[in-house]
C-alpha positions as CSV (number, residue, x, y, z in Angstrom):
1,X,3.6,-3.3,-15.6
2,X,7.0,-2.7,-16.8
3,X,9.1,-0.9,-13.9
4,X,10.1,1.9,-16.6
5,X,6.9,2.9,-16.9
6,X,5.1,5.8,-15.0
7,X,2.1,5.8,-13.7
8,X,-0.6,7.6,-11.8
9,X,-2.2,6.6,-8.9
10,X,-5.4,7.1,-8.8
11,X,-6.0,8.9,-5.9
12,X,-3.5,11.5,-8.1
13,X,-6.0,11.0,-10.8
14,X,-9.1,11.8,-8.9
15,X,-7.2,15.1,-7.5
16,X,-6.0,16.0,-11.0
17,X,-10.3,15.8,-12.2
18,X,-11.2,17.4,-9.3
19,X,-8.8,20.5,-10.0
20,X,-9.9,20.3,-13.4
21,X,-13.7,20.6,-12.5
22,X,-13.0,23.7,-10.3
23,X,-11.8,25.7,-13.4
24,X,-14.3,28.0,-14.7
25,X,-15.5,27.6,-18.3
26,X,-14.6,30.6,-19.5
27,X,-10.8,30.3,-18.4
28,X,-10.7,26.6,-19.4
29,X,-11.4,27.9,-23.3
30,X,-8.7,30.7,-22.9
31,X,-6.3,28.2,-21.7
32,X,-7.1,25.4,-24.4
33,X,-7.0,28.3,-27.0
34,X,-3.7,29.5,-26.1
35,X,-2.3,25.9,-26.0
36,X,-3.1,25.5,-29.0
37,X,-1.8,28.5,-30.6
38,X,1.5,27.6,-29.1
39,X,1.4,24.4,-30.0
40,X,0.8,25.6,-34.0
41,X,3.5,28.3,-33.3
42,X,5.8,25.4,-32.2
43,X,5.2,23.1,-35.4
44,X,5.2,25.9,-38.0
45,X,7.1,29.1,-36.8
46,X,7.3,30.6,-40.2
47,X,3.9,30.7,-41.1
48,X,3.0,32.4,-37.5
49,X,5.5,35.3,-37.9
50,X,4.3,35.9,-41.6
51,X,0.7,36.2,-40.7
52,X,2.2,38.7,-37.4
53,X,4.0,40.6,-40.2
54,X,1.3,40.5,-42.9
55,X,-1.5,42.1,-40.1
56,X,1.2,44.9,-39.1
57,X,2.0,45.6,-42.8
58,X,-1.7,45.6,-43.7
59,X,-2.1,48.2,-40.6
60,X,0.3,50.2,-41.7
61,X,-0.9,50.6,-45.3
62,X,-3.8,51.3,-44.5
63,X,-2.9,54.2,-42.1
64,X,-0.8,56.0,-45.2
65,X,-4.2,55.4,-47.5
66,X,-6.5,56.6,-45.3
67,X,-4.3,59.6,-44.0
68,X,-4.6,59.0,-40.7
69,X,-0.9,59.3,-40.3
70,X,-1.4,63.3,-41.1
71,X,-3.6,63.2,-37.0
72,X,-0.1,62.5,-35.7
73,X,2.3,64.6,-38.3
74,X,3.3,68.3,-37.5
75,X,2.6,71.3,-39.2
76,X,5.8,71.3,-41.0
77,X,5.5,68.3,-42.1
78,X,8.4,68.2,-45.5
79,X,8.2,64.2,-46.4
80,X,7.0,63.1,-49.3
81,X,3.8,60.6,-49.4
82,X,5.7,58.3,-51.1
83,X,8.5,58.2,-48.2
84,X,5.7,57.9,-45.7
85,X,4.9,54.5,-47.4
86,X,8.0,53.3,-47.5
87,X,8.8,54.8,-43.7
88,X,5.2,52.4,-43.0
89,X,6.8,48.8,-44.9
90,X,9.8,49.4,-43.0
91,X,8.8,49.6,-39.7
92,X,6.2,46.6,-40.6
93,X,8.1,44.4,-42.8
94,X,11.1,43.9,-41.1
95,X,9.1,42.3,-38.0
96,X,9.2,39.1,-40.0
97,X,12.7,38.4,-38.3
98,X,11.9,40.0,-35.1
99,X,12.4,36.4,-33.4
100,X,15.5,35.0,-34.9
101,X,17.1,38.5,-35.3
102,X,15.8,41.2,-33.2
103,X,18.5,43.5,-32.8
104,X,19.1,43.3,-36.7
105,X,15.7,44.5,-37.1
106,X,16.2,47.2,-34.3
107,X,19.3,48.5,-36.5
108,X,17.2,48.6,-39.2
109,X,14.4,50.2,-37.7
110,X,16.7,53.6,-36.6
111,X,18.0,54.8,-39.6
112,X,14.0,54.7,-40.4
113,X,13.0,56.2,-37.3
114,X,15.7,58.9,-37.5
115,X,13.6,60.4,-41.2
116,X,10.6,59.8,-39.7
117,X,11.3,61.9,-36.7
118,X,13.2,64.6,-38.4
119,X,10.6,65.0,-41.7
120,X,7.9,65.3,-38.8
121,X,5.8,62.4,-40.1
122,X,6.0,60.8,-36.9
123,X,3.9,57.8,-38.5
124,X,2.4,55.5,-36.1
125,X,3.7,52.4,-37.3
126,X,7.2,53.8,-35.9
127,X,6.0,52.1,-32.5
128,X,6.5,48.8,-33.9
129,X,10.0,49.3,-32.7
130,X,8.9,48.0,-29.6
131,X,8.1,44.5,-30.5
132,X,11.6,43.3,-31.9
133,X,12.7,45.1,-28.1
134,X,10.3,43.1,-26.5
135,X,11.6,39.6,-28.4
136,X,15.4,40.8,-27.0
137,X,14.2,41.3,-23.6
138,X,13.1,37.8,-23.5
139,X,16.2,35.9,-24.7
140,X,19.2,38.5,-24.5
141,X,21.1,39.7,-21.5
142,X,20.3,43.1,-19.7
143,X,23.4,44.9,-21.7
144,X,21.6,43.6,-25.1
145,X,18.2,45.2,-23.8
146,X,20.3,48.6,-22.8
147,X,21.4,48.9,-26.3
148,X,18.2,48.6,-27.7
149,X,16.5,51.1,-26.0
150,X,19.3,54.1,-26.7
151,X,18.6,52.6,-30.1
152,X,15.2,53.3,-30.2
153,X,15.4,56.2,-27.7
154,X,18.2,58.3,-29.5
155,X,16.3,59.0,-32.7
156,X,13.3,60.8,-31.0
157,X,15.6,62.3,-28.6
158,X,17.5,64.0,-31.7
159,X,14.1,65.3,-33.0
160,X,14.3,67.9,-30.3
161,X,16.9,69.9,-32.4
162,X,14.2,69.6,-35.5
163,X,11.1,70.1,-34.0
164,X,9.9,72.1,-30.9
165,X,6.4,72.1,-30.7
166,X,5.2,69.0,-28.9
167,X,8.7,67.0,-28.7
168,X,8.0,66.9,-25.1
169,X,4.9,65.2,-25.3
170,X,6.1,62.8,-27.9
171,X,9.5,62.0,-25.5
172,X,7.2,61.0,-22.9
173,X,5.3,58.6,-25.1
174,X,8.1,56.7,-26.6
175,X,9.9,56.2,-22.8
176,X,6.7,55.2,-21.6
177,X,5.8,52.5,-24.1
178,X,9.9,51.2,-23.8
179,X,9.2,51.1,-19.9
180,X,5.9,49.0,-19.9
181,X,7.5,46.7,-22.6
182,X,10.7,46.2,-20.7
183,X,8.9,45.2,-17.5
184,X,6.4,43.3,-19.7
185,X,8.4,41.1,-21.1
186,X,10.7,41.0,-17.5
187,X,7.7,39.2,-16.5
188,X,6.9,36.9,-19.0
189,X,10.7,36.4,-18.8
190,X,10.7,35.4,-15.0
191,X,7.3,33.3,-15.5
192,X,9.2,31.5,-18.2
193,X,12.2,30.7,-16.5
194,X,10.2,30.0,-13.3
195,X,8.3,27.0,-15.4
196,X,11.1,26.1,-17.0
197,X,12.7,25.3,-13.8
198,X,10.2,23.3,-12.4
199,X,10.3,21.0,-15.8
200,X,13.7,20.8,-14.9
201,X,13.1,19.6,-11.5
202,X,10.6,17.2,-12.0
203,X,12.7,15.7,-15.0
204,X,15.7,15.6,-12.0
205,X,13.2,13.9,-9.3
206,X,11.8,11.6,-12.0
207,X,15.8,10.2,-12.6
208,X,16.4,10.4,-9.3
209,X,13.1,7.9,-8.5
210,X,14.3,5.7,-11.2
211,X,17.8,5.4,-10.2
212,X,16.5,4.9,-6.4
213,X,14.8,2.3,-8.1
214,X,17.5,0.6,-9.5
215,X,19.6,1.0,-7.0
216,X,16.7,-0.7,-4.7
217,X,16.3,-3.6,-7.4
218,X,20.0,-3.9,-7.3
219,X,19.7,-4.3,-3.4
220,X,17.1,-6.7,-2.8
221,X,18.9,-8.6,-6.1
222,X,22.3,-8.9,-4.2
223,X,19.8,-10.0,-1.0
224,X,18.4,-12.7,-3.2
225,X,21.7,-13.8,-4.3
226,X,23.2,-14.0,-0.8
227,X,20.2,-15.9,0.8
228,X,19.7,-18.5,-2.2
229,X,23.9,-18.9,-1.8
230,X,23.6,-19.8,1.8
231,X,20.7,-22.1,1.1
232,X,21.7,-24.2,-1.8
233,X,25.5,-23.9,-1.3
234,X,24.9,-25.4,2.9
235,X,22.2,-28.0,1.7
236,X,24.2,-29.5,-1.1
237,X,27.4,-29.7,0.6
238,X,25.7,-31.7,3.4
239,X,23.5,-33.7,0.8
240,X,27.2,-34.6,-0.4
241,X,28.7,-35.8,2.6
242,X,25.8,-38.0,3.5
243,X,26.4,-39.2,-0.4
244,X,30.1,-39.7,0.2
245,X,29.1,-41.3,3.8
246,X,26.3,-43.6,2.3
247,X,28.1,-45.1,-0.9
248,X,30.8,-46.0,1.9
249,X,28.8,-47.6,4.5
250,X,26.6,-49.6,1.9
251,X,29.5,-51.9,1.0
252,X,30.1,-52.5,5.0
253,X,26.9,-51.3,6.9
254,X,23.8,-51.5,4.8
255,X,21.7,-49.6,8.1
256,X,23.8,-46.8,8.1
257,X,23.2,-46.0,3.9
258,X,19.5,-46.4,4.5
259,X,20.2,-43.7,7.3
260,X,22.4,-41.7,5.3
261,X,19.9,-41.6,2.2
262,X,17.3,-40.5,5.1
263,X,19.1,-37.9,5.9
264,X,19.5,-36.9,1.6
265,X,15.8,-36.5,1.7
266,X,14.9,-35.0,4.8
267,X,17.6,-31.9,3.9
268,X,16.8,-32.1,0.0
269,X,12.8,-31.7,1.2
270,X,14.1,-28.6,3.6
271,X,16.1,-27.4,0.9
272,X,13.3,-27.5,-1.6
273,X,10.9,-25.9,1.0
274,X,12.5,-22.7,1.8
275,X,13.6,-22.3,-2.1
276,X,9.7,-22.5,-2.6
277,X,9.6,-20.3,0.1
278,X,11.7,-17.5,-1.0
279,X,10.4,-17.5,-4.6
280,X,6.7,-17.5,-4.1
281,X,7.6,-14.4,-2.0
282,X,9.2,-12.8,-5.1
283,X,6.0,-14.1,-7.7
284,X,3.5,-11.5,-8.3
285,X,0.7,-14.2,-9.1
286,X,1.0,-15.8,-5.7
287,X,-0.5,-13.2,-2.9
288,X,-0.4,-16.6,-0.9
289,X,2.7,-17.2,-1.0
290,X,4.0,-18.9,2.2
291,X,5.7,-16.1,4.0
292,X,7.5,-18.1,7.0
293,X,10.2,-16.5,8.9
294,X,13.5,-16.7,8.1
295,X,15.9,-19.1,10.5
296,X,16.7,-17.9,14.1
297,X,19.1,-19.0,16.7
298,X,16.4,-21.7,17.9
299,X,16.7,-23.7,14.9
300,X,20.7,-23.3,15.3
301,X,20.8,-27.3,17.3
302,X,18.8,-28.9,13.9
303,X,21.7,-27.2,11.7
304,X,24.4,-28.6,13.8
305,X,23.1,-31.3,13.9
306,X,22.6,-32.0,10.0
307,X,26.1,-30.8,9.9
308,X,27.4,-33.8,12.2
309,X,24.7,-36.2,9.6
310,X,26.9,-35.0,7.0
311,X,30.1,-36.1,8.5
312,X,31.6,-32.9,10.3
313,X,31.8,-33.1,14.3
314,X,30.8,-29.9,15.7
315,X,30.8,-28.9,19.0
316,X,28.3,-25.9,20.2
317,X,29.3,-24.1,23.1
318,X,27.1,-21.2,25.0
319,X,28.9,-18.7,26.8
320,X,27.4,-15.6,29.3
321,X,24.3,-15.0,30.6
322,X,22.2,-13.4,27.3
323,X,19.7,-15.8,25.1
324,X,18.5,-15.6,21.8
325,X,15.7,-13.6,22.8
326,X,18.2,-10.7,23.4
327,X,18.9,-10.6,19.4
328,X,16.2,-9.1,16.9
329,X,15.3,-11.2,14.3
330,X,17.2,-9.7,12.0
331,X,20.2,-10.2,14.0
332,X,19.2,-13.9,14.3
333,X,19.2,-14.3,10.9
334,X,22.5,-13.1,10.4
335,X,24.4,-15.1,13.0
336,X,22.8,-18.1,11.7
337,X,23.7,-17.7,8.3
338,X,26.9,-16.7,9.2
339,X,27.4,-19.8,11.5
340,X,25.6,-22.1,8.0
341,X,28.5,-20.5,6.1
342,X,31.4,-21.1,7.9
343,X,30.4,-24.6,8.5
344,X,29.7,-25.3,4.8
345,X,32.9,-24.1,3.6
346,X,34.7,-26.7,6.2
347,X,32.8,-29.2,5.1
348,X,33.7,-28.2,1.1
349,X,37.2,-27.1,1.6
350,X,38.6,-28.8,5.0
351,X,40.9,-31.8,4.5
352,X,42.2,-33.9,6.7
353,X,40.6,-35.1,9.7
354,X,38.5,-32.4,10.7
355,X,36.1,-30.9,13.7
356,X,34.5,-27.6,14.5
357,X,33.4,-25.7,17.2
358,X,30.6,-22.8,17.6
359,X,31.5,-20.7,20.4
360,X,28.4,-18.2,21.4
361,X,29.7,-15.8,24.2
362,X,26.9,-13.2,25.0
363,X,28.0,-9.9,27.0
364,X,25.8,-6.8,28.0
365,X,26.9,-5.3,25.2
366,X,27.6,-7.7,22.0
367,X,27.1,-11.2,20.7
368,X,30.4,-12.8,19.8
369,X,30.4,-15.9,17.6
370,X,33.6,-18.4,16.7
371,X,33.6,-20.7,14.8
372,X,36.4,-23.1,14.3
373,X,37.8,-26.2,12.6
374,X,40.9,-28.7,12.6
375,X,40.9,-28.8,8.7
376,X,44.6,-28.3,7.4
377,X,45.0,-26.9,3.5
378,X,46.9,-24.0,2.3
379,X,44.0,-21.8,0.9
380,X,41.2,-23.8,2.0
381,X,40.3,-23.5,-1.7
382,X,41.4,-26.6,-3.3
383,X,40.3,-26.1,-7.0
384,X,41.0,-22.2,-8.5
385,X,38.0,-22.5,-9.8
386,X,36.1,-22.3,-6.6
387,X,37.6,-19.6,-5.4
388,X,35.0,-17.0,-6.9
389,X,32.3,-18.7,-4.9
390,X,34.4,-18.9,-1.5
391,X,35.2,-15.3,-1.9
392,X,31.6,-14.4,-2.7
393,X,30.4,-17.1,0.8
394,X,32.8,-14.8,2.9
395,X,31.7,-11.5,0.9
396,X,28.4,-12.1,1.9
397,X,29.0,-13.0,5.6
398,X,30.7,-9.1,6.1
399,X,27.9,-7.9,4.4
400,X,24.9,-9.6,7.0
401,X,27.4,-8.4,10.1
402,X,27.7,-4.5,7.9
403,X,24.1,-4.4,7.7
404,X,23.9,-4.3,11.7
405,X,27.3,-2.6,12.7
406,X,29.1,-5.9,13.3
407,X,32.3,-7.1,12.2
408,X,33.7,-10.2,10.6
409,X,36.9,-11.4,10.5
410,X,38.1,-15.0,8.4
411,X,41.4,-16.5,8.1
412,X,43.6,-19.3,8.8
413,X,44.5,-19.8,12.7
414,X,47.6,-19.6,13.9
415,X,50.3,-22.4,12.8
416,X,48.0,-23.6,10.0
417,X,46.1,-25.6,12.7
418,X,42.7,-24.6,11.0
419,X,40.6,-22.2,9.8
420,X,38.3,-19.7,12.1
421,X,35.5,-17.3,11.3
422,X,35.1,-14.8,14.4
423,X,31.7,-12.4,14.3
424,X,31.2,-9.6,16.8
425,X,27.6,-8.3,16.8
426,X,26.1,-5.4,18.7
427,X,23.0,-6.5,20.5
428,X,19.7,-4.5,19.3
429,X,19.5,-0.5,20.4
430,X,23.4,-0.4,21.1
431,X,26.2,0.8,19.5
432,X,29.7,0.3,18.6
């Protein structure tokens, strides 16, 4: 599986069935239904407002043809039948724009409303008002809503100076439908938000997951990098010396080449081991992958001496009163490699008659590890090309001594004498 895709787990899976079973039937058709009449309203928008518009219009026509608009018109009534109709269509039609212009169609409502209330017609359809207020409580700001609602309050409000028989009633009808619409769509309002919210979060969490993923790939990629550098880059350079070593002594010594080539393919086997080692771990299609631990500081006397095979004296001295066994492995690992390092890059870049020394000085506190050499050169880098990789070998050395609160520190030694590499380590559950 791709590491962009998502997927479920299936103890998710089983939850998500299980909450799905629990539903009752009845609910679980409602739900579907209304999914689906979103998701129709979604794709074709038009067609569900005309069919909103074309029920209310019908509605409304049907009220002026069957008089039942004369139940809720006052004695006095003056408006023609013919205005009634048109009063109807205009509260109806107009809702066909209630979505993408609802304050539009509230302006055109109150001119409408303003006849109808002062002809005493009072047609029903005039409550239709209410839906294109509804549409600008959902997507408008409070100041939008306010203005509606003197829009459609003010023109029944004014029928007091027309009518006096039952204005009251009719006052208290109007406010009472704006209030429970208002606070309807308040709610639907906050619900929608609310969801829209979460989406939002769980978009945000999803990134965040991915990027943590990268950034973990990234990681374990630069740890990769670093280990397979300190492998290769120590094992050739002392498969190089004994090559150098060996095409010398066989003109003068043929028992020392037969040692030296030996020595090629006992380090070339190691080299080729823990390579094997390191990628089977990293192969999906080998669970039984050899998973062997990584060097400690007990296998620190077979590196010396393959170094000294190679060519390069080196001295290890053991200072204090700690062991290994006072360093975690992790620890371990890193003064190893960091020892490996430092004596690979004066066995590439030394010249000169050269030796090196590994200091180990334990204390209560820290583990502090020198290691020198006699090698003269300017920059220890003789080609420019090489410098990249140096850079990266020393790179890598801060970042093992980071990754447990130590500190490194490489340069020349005083008067050009050499080069030194100097480690300070805090020893497991202390700090700096």
């Amino acid at each position: 599986m791709r590491s962009d895709q998502v997927s479920t787990p299936p103890r998710d899976l089983d939850r998500v069935r299980d909450t799905e079973s629990t539903v009752p039937p009845l609910t679980r058709i409602i739900r579907d239904a209304l999914d689906r009449l979103r998701a129709f309203d979604r794709r074709r928008p038009r067609v569900w407002d005309a069919a909103v518009t074309g029920f209310w219009a019908v509605a409304a026509v049907l009220d002026y043809t069957s008089g039942g608009w004369r139940h809720t018109a006052h004695e006095d009534v003056t408006a023609p039948e013919f205005v009634v109709l048109l009063m109807s269509l205009g509260f109806s039609l107009p809702l066909l724009w209630r979505r993408t212009h609802p304050l539009a169609v509230v302006l055109l409502m109150t001119p409408i409303s303003l006849v109808n209330v002062w002809t005493g017609a009072v047609v029903q359809a005039s409550l239709l008002q209410l839906v294109p207020v509804f549409q600008i409580v959902l997507r408008s700001s409070f100041r939008t809503v306010g203005a509606a609602a003197l829009l459609f309050v003010a023109p029944i409000l004014s029928g007091g100076f027309r009518i006096s028989s039952g204005w009251g009633q009719e006052v208290v009808s109007y406010v009472w439908g704006l209030v429970f619409v208002v606070l309807l769509g308040i709610a639907v309002r906050t619900r929608r938000e609310y969801t829209e919210a979460l989406v939002e979060r769980a978009h945000r969490l999803e990134h965040e997951r991915d990027q943590q993923a990268r950034l973990a790939a990234a990681a374990e990629r630069t740890r990769i990098a670093r280990e397979m550098h300190d492998i290769i880059g120590h094992n050739l350079s002392v498969i190089t010396g004994l090559a150098d070593g060996g095409a010398y002594a066989a003109r003068k010594n043929p028992e020392r080449a037969g040692q030296a080539l030996d020595a090629i393919g006992t380090t070339s086997r190691q080299a080729l081991s823990e390579l094997r080692r390191l990628l089977g771990v990293l192969r999906d299609d080998h669970p039984d992958a050899e998973r062997a631990p990584q060097p400690t500081l007990d296998e620190l006397t077979p590196l010396i001496e393959r170094v000294r095979r190679a060519g390069l004296p080196v001295d290890l001295e053991l200072n204090g009163e700690g062991t290994a066994r006072t360093l975690t492995p992790g620890r371990q690992l890193t003064v190893y490699r960091v020892i490996q390092e430092a004596l690979t890059n004066t066995l590439k870049h030394a010249t000169g008659p050269t030796s090196a020394t590994v200091t180990l000085t334990y204390s209560p506190t820290h583990l502090d590890a020198r290691i020198t050499d006699t090698g003269t050169g300017a920059a220890r880098t003789a080609e420019p090309e090489e410098a990249p990789l140096a850079a990266q070998g020393i790179m890598g050395m801060r970042e093992r001594a980071a990754l447990y609160d130590g500190t490194l520190a490489a340069g020349p030694m005083p008067e050009d004498t050499g080069w030194q590499v100097q480690l300070r380590l805090p020893l497991e559950d202390t700090h700096q």
